[in-house]
N, C-alpha and C positions, 0 to 999 in steps of 0.2 A: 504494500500500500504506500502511495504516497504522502511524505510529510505534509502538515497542515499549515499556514501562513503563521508565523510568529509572531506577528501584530494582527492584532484586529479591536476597533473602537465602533461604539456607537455612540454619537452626539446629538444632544437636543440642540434644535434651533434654538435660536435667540428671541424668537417672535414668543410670549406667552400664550397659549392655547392655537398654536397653528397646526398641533400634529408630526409635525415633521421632526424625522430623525437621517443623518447622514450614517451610514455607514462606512467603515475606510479598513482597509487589509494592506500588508504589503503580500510579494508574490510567495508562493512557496518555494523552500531551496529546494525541491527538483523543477522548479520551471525554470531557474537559470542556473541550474549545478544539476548534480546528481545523473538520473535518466531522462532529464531535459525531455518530457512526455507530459506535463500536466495539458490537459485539454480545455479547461473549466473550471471555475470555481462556483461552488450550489450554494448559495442564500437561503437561512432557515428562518421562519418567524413563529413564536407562539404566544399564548398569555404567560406569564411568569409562573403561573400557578399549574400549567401543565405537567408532566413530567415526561411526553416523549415526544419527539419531531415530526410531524407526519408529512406531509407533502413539501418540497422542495417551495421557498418565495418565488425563486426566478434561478439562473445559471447564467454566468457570466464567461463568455468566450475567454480563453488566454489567448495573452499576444504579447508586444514586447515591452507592455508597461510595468513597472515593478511598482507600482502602488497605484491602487485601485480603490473607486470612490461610490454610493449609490446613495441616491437621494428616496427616501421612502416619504409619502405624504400618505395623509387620510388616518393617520392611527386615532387613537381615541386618547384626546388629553388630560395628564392624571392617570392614565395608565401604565402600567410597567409587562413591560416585554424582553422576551429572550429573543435573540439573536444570534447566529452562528452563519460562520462559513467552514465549508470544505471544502480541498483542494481534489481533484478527479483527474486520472490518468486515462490512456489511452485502452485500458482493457475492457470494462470502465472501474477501474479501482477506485477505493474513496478513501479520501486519510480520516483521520480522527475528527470530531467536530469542535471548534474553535468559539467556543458560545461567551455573550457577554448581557449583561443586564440593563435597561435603562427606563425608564418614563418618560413617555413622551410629552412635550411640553404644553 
């Protein structure tokens, strides 16, 4: 399996009650090192009080950026959500999931 990105942040906007949360990762070190095969990385979203991942948020092509950004709108503000990404190889492997906590503003 592929390593997972060693950074990963989620930030509220600045705006109070607009929803939005930026997401940001850098690449995994197999997408510029290792077996240079990552294909993607899976965006996970749930309520904080869930306790498993079900359907992918979206998938983000690899290419040659080493940090990488997504803006999500429409959450529910005052709420608090889990967040992850996973790095995805070419078999389709998945590395470990990279999750972080936040409320959205």
């Amino acid at each position: 399996s592929p390593f997972p990105p060693t950074v990963f942040t989620a930030t509220q906007d600045v705006v109070p009650g607009s929803g939005v949360v930026t997401l940001a990762w850098n690449r995994s070190p197999d997408h510029g090192g290792g077996e240079y095969d990552i294909r993607q990385y899976v965006l996970y979203q749930r309520d904080d009080t869930a306790t498993v991942w079900t359907d992918p948020l979206m998938m983000i092509r690899a290419d040659t950026t080493t940090a990488y950004s997504v803006v999500l709108a429409g959450l529910i503000p005052g709420a608090a959500y889990d967040f992850a990404v996973a790095a995805q190889d070419c078999t389709p492997s998945q590395s470990t999931i990279f999750s972080v906590t936040q409320t959205a503003p």
